[in-house]
TORKEKE-731572 format. One line per 3 residues: their letters; for each residue x, y, z of N, C-alpha, C. Coordinates in pm, whole numbers, plus 50000, padded with zeros to 5 digits. Atoms other than C-alpha are relative to their C-alpha. Layout:
% residues N
a	X/Y/Z/X/Y/Z/X/Y/Z; ...
This chain:
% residues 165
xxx	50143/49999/49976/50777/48848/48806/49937/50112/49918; 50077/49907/50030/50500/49029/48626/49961/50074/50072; 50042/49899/50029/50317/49302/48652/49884/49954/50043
xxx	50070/50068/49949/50020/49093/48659/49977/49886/50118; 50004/50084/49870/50111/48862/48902/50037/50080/50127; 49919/49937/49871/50266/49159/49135/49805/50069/50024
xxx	50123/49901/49921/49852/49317/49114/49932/49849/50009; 50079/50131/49970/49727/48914/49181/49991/50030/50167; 49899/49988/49879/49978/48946/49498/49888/50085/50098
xxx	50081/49898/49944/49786/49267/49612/49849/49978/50012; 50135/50048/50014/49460/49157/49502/49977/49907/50142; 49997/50093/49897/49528/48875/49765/50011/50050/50154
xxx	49941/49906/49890/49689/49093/50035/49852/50071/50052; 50121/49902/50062/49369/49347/49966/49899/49909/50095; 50065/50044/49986/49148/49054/50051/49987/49947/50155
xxx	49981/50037/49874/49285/48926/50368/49994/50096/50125; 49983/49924/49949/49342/49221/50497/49866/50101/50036; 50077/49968/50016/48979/49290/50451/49910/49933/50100
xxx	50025/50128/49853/48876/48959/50637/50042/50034/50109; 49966/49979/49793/49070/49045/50968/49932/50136/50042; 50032/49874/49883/48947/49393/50969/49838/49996/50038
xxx	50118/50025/49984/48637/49312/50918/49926/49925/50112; 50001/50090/49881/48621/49065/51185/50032/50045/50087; 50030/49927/49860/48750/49278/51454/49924/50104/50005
xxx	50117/49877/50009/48512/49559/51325/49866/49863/50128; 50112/50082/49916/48240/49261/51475/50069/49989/50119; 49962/50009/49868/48448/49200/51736/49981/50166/50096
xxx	50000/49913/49948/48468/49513/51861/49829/50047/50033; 50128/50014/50010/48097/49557/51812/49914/49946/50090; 50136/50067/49897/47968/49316/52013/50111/50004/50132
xxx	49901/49965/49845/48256/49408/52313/49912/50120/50018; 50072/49861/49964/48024/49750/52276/49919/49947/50029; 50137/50044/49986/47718/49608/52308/49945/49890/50116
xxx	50003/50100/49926/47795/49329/52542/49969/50002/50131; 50005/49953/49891/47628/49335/52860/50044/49998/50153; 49879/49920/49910/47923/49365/53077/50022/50074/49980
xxx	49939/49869/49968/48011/49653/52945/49889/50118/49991; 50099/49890/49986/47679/49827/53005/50024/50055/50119; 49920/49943/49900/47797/50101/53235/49875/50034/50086
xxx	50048/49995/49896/47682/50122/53593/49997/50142/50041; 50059/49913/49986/47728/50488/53594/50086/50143/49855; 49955/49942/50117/47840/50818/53378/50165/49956/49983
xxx	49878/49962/50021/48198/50755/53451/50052/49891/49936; 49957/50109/50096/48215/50370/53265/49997/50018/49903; 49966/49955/50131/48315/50431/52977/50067/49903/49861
xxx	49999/50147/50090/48380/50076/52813/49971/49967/49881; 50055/50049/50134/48143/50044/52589/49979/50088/49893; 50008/49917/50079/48139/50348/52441/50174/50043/49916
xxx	49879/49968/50026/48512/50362/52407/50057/49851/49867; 50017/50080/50035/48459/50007/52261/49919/50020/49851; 50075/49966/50136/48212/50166/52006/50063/50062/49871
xxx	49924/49958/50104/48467/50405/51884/50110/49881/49927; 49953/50101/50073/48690/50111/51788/49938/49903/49970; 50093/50058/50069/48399/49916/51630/49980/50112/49880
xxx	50094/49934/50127/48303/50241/51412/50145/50036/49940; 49928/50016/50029/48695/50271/51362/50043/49957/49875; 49966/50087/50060/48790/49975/51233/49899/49958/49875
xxx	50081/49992/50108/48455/49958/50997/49986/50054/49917; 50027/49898/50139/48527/50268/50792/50161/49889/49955; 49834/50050/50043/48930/50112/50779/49935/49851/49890
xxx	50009/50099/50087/48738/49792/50641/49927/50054/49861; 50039/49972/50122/48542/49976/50398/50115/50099/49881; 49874/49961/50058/48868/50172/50270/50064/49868/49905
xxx	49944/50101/50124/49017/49845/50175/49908/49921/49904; 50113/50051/50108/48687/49720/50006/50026/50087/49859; 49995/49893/50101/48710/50056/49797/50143/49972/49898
xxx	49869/50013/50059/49111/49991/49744/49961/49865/49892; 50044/50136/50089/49006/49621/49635/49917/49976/49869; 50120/49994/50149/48726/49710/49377/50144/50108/49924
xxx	49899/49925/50086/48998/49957/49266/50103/49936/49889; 49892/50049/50091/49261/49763/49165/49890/49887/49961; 50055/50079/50093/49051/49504/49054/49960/50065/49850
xxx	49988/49961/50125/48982/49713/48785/50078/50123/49922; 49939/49927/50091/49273/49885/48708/50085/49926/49887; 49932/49991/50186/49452/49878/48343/50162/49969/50073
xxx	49893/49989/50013/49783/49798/48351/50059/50101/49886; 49946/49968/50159/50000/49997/48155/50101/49981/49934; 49900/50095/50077/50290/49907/47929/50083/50113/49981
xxx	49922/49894/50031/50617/50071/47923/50122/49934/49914; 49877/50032/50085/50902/50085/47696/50101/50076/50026; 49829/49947/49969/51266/50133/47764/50039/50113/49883
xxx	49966/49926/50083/51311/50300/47420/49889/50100/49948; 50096/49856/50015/51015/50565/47413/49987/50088/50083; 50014/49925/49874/50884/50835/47576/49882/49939/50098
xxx	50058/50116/49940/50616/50553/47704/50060/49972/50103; 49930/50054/49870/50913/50488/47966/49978/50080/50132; 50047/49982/49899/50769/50758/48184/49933/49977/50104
xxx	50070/50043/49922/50715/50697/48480/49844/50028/50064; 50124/49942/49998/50327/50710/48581/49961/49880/50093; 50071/50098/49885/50031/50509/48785/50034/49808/49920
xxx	50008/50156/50006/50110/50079/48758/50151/50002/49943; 49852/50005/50039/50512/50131/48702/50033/49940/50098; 49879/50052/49873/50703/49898/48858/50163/50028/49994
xxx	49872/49930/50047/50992/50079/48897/50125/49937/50156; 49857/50088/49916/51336/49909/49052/50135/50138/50040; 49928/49890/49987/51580/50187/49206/50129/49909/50076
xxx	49865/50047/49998/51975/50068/49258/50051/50114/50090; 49913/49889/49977/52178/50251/49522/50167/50005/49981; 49833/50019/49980/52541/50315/49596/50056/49877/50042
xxx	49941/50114/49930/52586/50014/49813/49959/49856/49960; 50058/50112/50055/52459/49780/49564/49815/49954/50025; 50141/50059/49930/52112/49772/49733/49899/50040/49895
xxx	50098/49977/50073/51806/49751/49531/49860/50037/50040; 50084/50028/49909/51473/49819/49615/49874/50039/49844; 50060/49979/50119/51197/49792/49374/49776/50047/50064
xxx	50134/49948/49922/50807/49989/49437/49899/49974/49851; 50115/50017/50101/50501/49950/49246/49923/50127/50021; 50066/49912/49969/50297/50280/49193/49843/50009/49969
xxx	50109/50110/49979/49963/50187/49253/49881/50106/50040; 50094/49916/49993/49643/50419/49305/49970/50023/50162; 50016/49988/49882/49588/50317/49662/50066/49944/50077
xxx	49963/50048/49952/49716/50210/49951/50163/49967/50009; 49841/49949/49955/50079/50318/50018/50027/49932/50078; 49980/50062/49864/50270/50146/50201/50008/49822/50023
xxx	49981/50134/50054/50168/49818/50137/50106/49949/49941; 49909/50056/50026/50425/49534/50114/49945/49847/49897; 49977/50184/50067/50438/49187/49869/50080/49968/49937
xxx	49852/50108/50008/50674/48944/49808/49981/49919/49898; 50008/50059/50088/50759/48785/49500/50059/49886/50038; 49997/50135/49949/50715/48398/49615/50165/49933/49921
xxx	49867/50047/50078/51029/48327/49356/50116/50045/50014; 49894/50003/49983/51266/48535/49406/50043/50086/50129; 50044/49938/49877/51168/48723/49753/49989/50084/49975
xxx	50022/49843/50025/51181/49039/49629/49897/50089/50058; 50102/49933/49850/50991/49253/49877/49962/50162/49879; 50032/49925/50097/50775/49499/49658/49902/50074/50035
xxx	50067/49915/49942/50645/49792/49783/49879/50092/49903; 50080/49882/50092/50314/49994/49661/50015/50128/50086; 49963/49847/49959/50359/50377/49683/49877/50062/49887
xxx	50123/49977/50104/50078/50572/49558/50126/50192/49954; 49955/49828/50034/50168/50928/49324/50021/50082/50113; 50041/49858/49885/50021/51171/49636/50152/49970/50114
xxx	49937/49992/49885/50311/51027/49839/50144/50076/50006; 49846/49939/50071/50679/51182/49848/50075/49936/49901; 49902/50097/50113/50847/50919/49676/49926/49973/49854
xxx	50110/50005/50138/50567/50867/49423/50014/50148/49921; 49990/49861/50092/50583/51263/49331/50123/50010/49944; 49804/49994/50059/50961/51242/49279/50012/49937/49892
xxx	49986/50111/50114/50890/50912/49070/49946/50021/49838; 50059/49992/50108/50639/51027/48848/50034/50107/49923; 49914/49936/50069/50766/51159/48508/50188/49985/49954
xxx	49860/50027/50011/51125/51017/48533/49995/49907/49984; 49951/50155/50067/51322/50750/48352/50102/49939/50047; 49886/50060/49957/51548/50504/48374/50145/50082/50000
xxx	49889/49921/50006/51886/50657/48443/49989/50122/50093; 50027/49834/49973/51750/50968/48601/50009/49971/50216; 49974/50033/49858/51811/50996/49037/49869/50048/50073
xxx	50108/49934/49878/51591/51055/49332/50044/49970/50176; 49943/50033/49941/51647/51085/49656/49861/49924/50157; 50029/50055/49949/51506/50861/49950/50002/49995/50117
xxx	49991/49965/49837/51460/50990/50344/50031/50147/50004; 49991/49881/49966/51540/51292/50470/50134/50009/50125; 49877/50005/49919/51839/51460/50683/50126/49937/49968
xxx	49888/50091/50050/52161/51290/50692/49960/49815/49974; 49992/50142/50032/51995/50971/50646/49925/49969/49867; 50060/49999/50140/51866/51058/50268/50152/49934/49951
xxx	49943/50052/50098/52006/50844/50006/49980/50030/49886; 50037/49963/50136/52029/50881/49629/50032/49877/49929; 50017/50162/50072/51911/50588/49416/49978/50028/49858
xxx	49962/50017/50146/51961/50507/49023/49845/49945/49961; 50115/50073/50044/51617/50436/48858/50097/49942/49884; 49939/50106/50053/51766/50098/48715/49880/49978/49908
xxx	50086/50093/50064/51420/49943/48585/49884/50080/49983; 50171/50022/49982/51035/50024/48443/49955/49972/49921; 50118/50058/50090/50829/49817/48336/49861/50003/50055
């Protein structure tokens, strides 16, 4: 899978994820406003508790609006195995190999960490990680060949940057 089709993926994700919140932002909204939950004295506290998850969930939808105009217009950028171009930086999809054969491959992406999508072909489960995060600071600046490590305590691993394109 591309590169372009892995920021379609997101683009899509981005969008849906924009629709539901957006929709319980209203929902929540009119549960505040609704007059059952106009309180009978100081101690109901319904609709106001109802308000904070209406004004909640409305900044969370305008976050992913912001993420969404974002990547809509970000640049891809183009890396090469045989330059110094192969550093790693923002829109690397970078594939990390561990000891036990396991792979796991992240996209580094401006916003929205965390985020999961799945390449419909070959399942590949493809995580965005933004720079600011731990794994993103470790990532950025290193090449193929070079290690990093992944958790913390005895349950950190150390993985092979296999791939970036």
């Amino acid at each position: 899978m591309n590169k372009t089709d892995i920021l379609q993926l997101i683009l899509e994700q981005l969008t849906h994820d924009l629709a539901v919140q957006f929709n319980a932002a209203i929902a929540a909204h009119e549960a505040s406003t609704h007059e059952e939950n106009i309180p009978d004295n100081k101690y109901e506290t319904l609709a106001l508790e109802a308000s904070y998850i209406a004004q909640g969930q409305a900044n969370r939808a305008q976050e992913i609006k912001r993420a969404l105009e974002t990547y809509k217009q970000l640049m891809l950028q183009r890396f090469d195995d045989d330059s110094t171009d192969s550093t790693i930086r923002l829109t690397a999809l970078v594939t990390l190999a561990g000891d036990d054969a396991t792979t796991r491959t992240f996209f580094i992406g401006p916003l929205e960490g965390g985020m999961k999508v799945v390449d419909p072909l070959t399942e590949t489960e493809i995580v965005v990680i933004t720079p600011a995060s731990p794994l993103g600071r470790d990532l950025i600046g290193k090449t193929v060949g070079d290690l990093v490590r992944i958790g913390t305590g005895s349950g950190c691993k150390e993985f092979e940057i296999v791939g970036v394109c």
